[in-house]
N, C-alpha and C positions, 0 to 999 in steps of 0.2 A: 504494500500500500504506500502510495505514495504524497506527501503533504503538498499542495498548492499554495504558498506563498500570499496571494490574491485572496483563495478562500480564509484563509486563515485571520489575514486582513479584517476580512468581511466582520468575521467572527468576535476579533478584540472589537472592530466598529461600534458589534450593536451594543455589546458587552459594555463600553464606555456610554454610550446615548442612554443604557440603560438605569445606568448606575447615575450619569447626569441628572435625567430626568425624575426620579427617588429622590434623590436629593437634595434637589431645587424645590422637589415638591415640599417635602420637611422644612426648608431654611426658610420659602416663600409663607406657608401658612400658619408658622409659629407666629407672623404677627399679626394673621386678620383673626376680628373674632369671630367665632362660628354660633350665629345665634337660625334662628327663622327656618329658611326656607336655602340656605348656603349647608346648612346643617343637615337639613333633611336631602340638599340631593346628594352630598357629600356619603351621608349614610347610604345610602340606594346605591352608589356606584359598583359596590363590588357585585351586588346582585346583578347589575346592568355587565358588566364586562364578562362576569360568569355565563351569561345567557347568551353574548355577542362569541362565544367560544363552543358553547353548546349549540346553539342551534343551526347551525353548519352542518356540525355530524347529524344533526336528529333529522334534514331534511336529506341528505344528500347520500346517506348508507340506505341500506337495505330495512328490509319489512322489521325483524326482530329488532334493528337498534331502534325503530321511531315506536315500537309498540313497548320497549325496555324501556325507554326514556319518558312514554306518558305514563309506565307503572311509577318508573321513578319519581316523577312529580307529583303522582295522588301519594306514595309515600312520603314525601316532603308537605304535600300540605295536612298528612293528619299529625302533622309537626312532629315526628318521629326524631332521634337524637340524629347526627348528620353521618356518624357511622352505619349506623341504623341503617338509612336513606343509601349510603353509599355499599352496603351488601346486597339492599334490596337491587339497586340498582344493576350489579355483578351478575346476581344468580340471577334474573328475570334477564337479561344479556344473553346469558350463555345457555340458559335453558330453552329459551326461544329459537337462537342459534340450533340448536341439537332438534327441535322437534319442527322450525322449518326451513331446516337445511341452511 
């Protein structure tokens, strides 16, 4: 195997914009205050970026992952613990997988 130079590049790239963007996020918001409506969508974003990751696969695989992923979600809203929700999520995957092919 061989290392590209270029890819490798690529790799420190994001790795650094990554770790910028982190960052800046901490240093910038230590001074605003979070009261209202900056607070509540501040809270909702990790749900938003979770969903912007998920629902990719959930439209674009096959039958068992979109029918694993709406078990998974009735699991998550009878508010199940989130390891809970993430095994349901596994066996109802693999078990579907298994019975339609």
């Amino acid at each position: 195997m061989e290392l590209d130079p270029i890819t490798l590049l690529a790799i420190a790239g994001m790795a650094v914009a990554t770790f910028a963007t982190r960052t800046a996020g901490f240093a910038f918001m230590r001074f605003m205050p979070l009261k209202g409506r900056m607070k509540a969508a501040l809270d909702a974003m990790p749900a938003a970026i979770l969903m912007s990751v998920i629902a990719p696969t959930v439209v674009a695989t096959g039958v068992a992952e979109t029918l694993a992923a709406v078990i998974t979600a009735g699991a998550a809203m009878l508010r199940l613990p989130l390891i809970a929700v993430v095994i349901v999520g596994m066996v109802s995957v693999v078990g579907l997988r298994i019975v339609l092919g």
